[in-house]
N, CA, C and O atoms as CSV, one atom per row, in Angstrom:
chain,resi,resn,atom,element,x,y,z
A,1,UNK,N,N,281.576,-34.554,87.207
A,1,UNK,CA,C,282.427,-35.350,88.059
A,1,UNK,C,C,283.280,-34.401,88.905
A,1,UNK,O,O,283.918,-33.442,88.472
A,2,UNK,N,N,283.165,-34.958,90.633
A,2,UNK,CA,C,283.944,-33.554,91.224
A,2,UNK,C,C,285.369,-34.716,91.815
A,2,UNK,O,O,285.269,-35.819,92.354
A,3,UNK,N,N,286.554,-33.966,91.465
A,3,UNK,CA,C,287.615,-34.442,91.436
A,3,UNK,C,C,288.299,-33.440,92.222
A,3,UNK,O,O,288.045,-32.252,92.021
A,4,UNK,N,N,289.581,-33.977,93.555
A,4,UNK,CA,C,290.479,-33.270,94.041
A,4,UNK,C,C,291.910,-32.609,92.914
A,4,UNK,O,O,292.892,-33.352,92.922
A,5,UNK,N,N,292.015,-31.568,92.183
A,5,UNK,CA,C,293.532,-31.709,91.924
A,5,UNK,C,C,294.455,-30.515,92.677
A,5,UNK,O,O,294.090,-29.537,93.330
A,6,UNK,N,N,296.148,-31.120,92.226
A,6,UNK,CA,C,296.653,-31.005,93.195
A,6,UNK,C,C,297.847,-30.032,92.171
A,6,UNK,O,O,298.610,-30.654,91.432
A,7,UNK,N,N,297.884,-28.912,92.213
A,7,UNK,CA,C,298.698,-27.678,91.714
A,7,UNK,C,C,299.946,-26.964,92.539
A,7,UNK,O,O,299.755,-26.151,93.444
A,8,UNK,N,N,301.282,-27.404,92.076
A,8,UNK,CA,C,301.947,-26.738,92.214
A,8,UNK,C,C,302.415,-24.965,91.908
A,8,UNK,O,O,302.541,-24.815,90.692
A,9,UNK,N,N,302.602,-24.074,92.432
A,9,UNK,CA,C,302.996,-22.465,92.258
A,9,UNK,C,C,304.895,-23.144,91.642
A,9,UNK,O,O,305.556,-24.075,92.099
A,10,UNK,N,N,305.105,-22.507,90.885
A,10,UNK,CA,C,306.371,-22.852,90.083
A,10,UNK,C,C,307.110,-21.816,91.209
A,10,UNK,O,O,308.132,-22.208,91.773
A,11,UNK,N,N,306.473,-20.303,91.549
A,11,UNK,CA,C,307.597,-19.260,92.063
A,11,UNK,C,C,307.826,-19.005,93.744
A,11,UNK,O,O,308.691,-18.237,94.165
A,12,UNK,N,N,307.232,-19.504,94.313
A,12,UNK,CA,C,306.556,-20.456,95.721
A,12,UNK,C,C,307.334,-21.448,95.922
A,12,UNK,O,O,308.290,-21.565,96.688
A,13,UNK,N,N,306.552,-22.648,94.684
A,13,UNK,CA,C,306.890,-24.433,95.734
A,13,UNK,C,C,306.092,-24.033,95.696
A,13,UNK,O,O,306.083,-23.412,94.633
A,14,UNK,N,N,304.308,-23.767,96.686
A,14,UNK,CA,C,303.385,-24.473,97.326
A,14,UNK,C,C,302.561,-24.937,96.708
A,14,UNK,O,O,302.068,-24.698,95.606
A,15,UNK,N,N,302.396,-25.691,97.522
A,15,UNK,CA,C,301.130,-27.033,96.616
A,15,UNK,C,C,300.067,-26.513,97.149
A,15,UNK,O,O,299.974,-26.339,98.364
A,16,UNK,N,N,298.867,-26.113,96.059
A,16,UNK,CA,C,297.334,-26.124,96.397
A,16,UNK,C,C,296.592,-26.785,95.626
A,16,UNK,O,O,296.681,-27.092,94.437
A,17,UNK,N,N,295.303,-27.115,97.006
A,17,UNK,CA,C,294.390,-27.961,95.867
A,17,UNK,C,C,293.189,-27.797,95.904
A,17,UNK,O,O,292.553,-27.306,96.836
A,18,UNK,N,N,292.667,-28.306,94.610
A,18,UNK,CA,C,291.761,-27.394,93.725
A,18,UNK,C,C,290.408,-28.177,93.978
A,18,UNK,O,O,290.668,-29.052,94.804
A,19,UNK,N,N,289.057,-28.233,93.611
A,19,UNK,CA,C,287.972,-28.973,93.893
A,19,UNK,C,C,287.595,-28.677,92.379
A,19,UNK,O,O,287.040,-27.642,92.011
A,20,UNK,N,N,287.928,-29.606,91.645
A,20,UNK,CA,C,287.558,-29.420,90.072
A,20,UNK,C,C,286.067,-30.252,89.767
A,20,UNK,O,O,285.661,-31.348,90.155
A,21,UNK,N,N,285.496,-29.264,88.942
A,21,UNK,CA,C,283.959,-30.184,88.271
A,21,UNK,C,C,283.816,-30.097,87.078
A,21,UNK,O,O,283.367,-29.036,86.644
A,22,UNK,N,N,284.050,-30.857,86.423
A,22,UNK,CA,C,284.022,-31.197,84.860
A,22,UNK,C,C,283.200,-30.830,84.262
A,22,UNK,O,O,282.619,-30.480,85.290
A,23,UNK,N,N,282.467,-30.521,83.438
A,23,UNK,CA,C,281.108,-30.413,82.472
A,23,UNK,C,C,281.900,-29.766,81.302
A,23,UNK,O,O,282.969,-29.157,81.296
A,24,UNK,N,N,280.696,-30.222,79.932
A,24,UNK,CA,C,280.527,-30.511,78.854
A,24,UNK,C,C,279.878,-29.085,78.137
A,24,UNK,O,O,278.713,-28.689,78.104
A,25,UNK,N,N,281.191,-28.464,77.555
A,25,UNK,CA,C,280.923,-27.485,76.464
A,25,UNK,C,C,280.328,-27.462,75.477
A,25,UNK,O,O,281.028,-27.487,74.465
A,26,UNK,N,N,278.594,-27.397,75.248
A,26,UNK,CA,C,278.163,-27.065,74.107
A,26,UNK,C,C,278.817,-26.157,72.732
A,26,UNK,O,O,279.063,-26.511,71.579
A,27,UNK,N,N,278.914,-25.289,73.199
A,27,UNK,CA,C,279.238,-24.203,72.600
A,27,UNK,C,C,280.602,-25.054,71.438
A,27,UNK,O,O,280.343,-25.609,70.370
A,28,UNK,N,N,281.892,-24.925,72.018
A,28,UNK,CA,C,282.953,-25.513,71.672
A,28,UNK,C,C,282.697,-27.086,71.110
A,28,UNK,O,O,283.060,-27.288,69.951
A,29,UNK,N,N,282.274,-27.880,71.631
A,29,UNK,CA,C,281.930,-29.316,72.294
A,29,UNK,C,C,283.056,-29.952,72.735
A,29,UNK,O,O,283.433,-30.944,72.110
A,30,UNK,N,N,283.759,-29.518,73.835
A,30,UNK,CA,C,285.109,-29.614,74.722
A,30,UNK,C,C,284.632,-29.500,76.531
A,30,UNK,O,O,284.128,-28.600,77.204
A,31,UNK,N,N,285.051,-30.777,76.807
A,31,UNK,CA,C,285.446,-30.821,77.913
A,31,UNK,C,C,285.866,-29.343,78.653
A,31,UNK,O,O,286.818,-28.750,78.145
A,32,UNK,N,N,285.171,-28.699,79.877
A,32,UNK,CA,C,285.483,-28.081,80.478
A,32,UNK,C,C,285.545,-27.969,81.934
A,32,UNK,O,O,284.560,-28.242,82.618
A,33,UNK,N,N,287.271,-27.363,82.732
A,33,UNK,CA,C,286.620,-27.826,84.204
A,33,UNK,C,C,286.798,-26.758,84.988
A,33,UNK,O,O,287.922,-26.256,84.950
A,34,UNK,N,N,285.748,-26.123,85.909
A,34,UNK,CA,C,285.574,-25.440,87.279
A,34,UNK,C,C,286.424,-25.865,87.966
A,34,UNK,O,O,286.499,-27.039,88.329
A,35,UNK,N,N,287.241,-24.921,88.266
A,35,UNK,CA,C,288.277,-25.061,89.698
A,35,UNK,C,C,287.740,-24.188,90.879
A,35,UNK,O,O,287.247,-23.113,90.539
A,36,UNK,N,N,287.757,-24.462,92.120
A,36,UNK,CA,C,287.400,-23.744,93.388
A,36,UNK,C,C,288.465,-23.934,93.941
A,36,UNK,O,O,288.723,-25.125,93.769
A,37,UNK,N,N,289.499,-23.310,94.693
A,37,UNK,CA,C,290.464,-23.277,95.736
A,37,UNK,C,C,289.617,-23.934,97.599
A,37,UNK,O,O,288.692,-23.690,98.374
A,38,UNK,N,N,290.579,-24.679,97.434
A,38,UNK,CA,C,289.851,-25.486,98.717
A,38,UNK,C,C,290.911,-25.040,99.688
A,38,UNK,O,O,290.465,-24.578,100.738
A,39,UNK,N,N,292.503,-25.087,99.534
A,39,UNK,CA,C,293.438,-24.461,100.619
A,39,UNK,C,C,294.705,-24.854,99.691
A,39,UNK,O,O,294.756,-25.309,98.548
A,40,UNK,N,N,295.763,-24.483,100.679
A,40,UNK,CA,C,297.338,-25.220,100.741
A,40,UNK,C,C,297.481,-26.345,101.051
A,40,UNK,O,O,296.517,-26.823,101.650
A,41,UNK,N,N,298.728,-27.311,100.804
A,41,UNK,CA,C,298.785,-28.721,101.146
A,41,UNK,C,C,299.737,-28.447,102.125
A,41,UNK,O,O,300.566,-27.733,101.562
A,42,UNK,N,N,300.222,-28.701,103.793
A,42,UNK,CA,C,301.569,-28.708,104.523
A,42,UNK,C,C,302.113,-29.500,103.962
A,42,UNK,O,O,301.740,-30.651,103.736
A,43,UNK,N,N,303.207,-28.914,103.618
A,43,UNK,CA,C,304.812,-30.134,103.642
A,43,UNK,C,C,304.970,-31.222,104.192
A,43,UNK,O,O,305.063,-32.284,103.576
A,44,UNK,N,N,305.014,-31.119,105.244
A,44,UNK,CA,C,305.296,-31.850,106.353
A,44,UNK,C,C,304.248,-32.765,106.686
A,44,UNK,O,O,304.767,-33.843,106.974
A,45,UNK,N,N,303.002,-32.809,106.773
A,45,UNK,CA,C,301.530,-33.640,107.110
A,45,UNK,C,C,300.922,-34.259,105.513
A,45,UNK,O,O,300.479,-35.374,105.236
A,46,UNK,N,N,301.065,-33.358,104.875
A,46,UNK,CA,C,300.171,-33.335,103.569
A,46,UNK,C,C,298.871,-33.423,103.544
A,46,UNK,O,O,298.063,-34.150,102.966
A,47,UNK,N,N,298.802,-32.338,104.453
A,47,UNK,CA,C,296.893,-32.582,104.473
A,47,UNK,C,C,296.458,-30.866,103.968
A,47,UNK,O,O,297.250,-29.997,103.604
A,48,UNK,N,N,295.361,-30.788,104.059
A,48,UNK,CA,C,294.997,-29.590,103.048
A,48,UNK,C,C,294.222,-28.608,104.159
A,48,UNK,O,O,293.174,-28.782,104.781
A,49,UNK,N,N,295.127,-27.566,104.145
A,49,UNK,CA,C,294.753,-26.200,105.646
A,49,UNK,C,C,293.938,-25.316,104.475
A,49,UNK,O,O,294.517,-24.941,103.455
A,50,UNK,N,N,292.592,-25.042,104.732
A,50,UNK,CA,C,291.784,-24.088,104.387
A,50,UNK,C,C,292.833,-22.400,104.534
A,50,UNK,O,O,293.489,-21.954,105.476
A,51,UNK,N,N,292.488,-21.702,102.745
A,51,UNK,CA,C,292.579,-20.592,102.798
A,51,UNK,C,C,292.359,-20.147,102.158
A,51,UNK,O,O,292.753,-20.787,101.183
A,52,UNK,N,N,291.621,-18.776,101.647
A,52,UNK,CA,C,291.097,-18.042,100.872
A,52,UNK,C,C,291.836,-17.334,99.537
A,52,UNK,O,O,291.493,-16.400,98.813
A,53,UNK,N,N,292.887,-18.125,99.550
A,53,UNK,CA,C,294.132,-17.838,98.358
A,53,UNK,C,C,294.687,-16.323,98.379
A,53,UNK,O,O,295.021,-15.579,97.457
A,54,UNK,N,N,294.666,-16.183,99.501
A,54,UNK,CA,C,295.817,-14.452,99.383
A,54,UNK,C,C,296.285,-14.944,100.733
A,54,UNK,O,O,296.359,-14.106,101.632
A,55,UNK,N,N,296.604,-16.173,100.981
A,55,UNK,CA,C,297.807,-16.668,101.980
A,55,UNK,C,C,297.285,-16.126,103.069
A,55,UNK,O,O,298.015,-15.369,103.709
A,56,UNK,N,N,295.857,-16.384,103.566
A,56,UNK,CA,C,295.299,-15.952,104.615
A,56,UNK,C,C,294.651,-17.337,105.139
A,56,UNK,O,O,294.544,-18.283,104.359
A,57,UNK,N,N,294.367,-17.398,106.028
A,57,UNK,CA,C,293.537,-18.974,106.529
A,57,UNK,C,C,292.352,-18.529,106.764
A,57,UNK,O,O,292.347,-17.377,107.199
A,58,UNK,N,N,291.101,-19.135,106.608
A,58,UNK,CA,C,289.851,-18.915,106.912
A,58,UNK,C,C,289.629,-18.467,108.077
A,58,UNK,O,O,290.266,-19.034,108.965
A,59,UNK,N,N,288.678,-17.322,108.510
A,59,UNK,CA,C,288.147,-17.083,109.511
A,59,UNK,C,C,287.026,-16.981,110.018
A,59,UNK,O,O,286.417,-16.406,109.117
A,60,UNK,N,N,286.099,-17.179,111.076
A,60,UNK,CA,C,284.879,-16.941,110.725
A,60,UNK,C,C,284.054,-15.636,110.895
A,60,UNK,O,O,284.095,-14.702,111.696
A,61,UNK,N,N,283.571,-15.834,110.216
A,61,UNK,CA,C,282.780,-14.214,110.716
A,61,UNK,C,C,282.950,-13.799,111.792
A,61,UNK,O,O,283.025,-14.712,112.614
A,62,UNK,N,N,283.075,-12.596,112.298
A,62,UNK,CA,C,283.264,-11.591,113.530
A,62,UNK,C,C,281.791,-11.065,113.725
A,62,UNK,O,O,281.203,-10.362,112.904
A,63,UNK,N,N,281.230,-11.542,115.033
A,63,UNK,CA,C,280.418,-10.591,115.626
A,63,UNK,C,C,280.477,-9.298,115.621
A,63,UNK,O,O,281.582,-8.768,115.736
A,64,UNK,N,N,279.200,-8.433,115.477
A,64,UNK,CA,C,279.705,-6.728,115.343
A,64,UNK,C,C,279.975,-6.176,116.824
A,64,UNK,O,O,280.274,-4.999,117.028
A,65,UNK,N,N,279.813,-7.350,118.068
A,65,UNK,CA,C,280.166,-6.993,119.247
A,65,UNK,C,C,281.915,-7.560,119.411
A,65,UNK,O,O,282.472,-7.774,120.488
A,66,UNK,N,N,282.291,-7.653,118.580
A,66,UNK,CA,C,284.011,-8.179,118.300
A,66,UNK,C,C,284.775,-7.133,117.712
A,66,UNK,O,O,285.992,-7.058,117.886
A,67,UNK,N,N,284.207,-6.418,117.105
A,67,UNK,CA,C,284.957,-5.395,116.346
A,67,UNK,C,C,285.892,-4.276,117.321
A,67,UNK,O,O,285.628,-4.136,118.515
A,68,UNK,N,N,286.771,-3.675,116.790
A,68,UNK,CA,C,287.239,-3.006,117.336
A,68,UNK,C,C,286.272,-1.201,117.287
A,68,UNK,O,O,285.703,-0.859,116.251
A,69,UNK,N,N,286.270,-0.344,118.478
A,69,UNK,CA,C,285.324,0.563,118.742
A,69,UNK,C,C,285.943,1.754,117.054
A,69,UNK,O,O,287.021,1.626,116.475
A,70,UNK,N,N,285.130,2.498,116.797
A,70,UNK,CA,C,285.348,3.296,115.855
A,70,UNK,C,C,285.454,4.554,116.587
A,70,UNK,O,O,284.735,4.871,117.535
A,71,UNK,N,N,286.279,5.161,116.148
A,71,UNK,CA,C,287.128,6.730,116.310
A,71,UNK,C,C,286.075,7.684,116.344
A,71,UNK,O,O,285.334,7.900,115.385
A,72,UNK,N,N,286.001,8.282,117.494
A,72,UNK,CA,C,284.774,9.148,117.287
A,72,UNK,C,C,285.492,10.656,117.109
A,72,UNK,O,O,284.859,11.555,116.556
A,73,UNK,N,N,286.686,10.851,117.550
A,73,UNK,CA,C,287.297,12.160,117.153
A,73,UNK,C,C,287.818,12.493,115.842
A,73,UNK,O,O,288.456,11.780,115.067
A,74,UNK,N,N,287.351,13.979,115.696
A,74,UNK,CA,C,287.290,14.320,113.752
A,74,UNK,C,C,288.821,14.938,114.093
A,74,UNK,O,O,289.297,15.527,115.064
A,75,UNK,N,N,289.331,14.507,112.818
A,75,UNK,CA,C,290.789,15.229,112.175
A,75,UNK,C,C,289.855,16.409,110.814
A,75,UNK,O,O,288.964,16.182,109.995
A,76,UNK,N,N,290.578,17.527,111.146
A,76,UNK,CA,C,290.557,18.342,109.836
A,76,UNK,C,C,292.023,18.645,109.243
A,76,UNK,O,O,293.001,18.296,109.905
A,77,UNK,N,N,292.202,19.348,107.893
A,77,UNK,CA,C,293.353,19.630,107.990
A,77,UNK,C,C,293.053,20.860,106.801
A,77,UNK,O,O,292.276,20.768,105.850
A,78,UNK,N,N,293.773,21.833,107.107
A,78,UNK,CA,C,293.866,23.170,106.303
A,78,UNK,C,C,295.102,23.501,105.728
A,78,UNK,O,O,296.228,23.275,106.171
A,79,UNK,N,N,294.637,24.278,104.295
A,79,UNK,CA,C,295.914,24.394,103.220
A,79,UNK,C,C,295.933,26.401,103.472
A,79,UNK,O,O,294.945,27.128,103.367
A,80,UNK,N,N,296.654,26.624,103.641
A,80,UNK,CA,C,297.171,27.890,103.548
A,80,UNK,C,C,298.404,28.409,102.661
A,80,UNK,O,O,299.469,27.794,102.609
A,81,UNK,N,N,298.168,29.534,102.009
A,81,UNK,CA,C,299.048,29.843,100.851
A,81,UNK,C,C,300.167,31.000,101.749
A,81,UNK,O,O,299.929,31.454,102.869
A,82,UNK,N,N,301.446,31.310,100.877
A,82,UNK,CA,C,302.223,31.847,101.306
A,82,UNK,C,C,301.182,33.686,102.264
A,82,UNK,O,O,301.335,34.192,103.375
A,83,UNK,N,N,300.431,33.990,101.304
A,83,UNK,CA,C,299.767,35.367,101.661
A,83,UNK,C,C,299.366,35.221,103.189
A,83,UNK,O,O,299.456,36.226,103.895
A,84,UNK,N,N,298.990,34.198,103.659
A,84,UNK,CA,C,298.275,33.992,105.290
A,84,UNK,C,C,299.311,33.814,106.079
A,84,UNK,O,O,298.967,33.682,107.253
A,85,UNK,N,N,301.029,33.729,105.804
A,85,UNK,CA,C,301.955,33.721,106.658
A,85,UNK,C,C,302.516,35.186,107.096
A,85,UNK,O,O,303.420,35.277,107.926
């Protein structure tokens, strides 16, 4: 059974909610449920904004013609002891 629930952060406030699926523990023989993070709830709307749970919002993949160009100039760096001064 796939069920919305709805989890408060105690050190936050924010409400997120969860996409829970129930199934049946052999092993134990206990009820067990799968949680997936679906997003945050707004305050204000109460509707549920997609995010990947490190307080980031979904994005979609980046073309590799989107990326930013890579550094083609080399850094070295050298250790010298008191004797080479």
């Amino acid at each position: 059974m796939v069920a919305i629930v709805y989890q408060t952060d105690k050190r936050s406030g924010i409400t997120y909610a969860y996409e829970s699926i129930s199934h049946w523990d052999k092993k134990n023989k206990q009820s067990r449920a799968k949680r997936t993070l679906i997003g945050r709830v707004d305050k204000v709307t109460g509707e549920i904004v997609p995010t990947d749970g490190r307080n980031r919002k979904k994005q979609e993949a980046k073309l590799p013609s989107e990326r930013e160009p890579k550094c083609t100039a080399g850094a070295s760096r050298s250790f010298f002891g008191a004797t080479y001064l």
